[in-house]
N, C-alpha and C positions, 0 to 999 in steps of 0.2 A: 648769702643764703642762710636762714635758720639753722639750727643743728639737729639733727635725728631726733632726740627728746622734741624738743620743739613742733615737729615736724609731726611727730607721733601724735600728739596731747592735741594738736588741730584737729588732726582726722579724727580723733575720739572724740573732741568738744563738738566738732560737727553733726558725727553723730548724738550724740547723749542730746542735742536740742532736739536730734529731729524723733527719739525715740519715746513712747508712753511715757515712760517712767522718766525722761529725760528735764530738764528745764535752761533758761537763757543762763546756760553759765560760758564761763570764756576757759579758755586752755589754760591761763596763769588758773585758774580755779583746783585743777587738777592734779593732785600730789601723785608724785611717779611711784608710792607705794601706795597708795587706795585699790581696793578689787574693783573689778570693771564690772563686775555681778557677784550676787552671790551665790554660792554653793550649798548654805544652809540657811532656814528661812528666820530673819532679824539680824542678819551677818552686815553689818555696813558694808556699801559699794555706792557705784553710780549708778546702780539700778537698772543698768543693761541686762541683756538675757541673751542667749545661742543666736539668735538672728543677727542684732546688731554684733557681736561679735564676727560673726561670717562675713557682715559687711565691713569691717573693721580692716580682716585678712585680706579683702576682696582691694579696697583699694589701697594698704599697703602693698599688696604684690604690683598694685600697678603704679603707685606713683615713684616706686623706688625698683621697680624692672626688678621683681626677685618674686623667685618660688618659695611659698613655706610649706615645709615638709608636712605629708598626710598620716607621719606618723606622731604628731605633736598633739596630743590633749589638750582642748579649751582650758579645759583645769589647770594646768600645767603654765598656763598663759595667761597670767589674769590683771596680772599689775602691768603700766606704762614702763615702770624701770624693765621687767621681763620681755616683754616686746622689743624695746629699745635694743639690749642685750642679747636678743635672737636676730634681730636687723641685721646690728653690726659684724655676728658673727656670719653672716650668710653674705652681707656685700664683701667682707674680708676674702670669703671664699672666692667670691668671682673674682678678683683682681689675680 
């Protein structure tokens, strides 16, 4: 089985083809510090926005059976390494 990163950088890649701003790039394309969007306008990202993001959470919670808290700001979440590292801390928790 892939590892978390791994796992992660799929479900973005999937997204980011299927978004506007998106293009045919692959998960190796993906640097685990790049913003998933930006906050400020000319800020390099992958050009995602609040939707794709939600869809991002959406099936993170499902394909790794975990809730992510309603108190965490987009903002707060923006890189693959921060995702990864909110994962881990959250399946830690279930065990």
């Amino acid at each position: 089985m892939a590892d978390i990163s791994q796992q992660v950088k799929e479900i973005i890649a999937e997204i980011w083809r299927e978004s506007p701003a998106g293009k045919d790039g692959t998960w190796q394309e993906i640097a685990d510090d790049v913003p998933l969007y930006a906050l400020e306008e000319g800020e390099e990202s992958l050009g995602l926005d609040s939707l794709d993001a939600l869809e991002i959470s959406m099936v993170v919670e499902e394909r790794f059976d975990v809730v992510l808290p309603t108190e965490i700001e987009p903002a707060d979440i923006r890189t693959v390494r921060q995702v990864v590292e909110l994962l881990n801390r959250l399946l830690a928790e279930q065990r």
